[in-house]
C-alpha positions in Angstrom: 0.0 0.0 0.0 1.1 3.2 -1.0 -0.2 6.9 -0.2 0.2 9.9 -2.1 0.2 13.6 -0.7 0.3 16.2 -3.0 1.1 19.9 -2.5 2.4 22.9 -3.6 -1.1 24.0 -5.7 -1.7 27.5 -5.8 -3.2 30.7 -7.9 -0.6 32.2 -10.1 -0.7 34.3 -13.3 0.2 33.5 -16.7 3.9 32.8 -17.5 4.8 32.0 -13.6 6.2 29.4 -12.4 5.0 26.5 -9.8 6.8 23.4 -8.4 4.5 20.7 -7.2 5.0 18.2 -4.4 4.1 14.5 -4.0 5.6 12.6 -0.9 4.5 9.0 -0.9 4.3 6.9 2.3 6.3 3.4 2.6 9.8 2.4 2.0 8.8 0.8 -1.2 8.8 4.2 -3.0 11.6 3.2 -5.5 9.9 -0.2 -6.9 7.6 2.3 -8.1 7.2 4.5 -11.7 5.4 7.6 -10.9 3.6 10.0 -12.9 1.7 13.4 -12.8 -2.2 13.9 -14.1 -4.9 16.4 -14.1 -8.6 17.0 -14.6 -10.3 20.4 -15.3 -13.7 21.2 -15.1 -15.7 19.1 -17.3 -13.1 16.8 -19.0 -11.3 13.8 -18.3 -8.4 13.0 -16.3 -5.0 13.6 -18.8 -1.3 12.6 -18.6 1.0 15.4 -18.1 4.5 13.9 -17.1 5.9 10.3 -16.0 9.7 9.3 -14.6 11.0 5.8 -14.0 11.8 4.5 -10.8 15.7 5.0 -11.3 14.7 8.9 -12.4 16.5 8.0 -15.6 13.9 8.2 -18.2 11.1 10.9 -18.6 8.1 11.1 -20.6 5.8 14.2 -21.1 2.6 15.2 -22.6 3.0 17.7 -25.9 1.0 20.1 -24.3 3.5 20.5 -21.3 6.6 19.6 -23.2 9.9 22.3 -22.5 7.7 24.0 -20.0 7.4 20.8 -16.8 9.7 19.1 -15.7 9.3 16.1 -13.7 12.2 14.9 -11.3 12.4 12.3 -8.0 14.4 11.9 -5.2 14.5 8.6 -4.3 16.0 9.1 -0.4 13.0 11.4 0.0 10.0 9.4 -1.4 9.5 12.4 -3.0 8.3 13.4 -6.8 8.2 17.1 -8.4 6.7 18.6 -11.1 8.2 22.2 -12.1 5.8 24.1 -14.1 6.7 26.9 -16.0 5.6 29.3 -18.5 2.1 28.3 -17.1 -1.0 28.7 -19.2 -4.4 29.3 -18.2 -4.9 25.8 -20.0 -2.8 24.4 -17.5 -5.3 25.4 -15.0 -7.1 21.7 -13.1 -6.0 19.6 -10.4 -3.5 17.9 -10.6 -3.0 14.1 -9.3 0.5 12.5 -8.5 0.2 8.5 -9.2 2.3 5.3 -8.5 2.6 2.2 -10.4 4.5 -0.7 -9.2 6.8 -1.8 -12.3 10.2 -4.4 -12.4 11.6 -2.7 -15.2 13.8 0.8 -13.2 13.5 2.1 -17.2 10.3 2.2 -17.9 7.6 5.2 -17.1 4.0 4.6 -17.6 1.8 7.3 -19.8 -1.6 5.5 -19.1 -4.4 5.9 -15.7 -5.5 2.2 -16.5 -1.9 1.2 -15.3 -1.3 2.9 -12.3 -2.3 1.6 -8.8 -2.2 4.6 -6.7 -3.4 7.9 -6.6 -3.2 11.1 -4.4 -6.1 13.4 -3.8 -5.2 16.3 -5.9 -4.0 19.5 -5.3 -5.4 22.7 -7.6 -3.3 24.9 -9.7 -5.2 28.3 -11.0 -3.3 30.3 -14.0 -5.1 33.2 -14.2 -4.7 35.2 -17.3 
């Protein structure tokens, strides 16, 4: 069992910057992948950002590409997401999620695959 804690949500305007938070409970935190999500109003959940368990390899979303970046730290049980250049598109809340994987290389781009999820914190980009 794993539990997810997200923070670092907050208003901010157009162009700023944001770094979210996501500690993770458990000493199991490296056997997992770990990725970053998030749901606005009135649409479905979407991939923004996913890093391997070793931190090696990332993986973003177009939309977000050269803007996030998504980074772990392993002794911690911690992962980031540094937003930049924020959008009011990138307005939602956005979910950290875990998903237990052998490979240390791999990341994971898809909900369907991931077995634990936080509760969300909310990031506003007003413009």
């Amino acid at each position: 069992q794993v539990q997810l804690v997200e923070s670092g949500g907050a208003l901010v305007q157009a162009g700023g910057s944001l770094r979210l938070s996501c500690a993770a409970s458990g000493r199991t935190f490296s056997s997992y992948a770990m990725g970053w999500f998030r749901q606005a109003p009135g649409k479905e959940r979407e991939f923004v950002a996913a890093i391997s368990r070793n931190g090696f390899i990332t993986d973003y979303a177009d939309s977000v590409k050269g803007r996030f970046t998504i980074s772990r730290d392993n002794a911690k049980n911690t992962v980031y997401l540094q937003m930049s250049g924020l959008k009011p598109d990138d307005t939602a809340v956005y979910y950290c999620a875990a998903s237990r994987r052998d490979s240390q290389y791999r990341t994971v781009r898809y909900l369907k695959d991931y077995d634990y999820w936080g509760q969300g914190t909310q990031v506003t980009v007003s413009s």
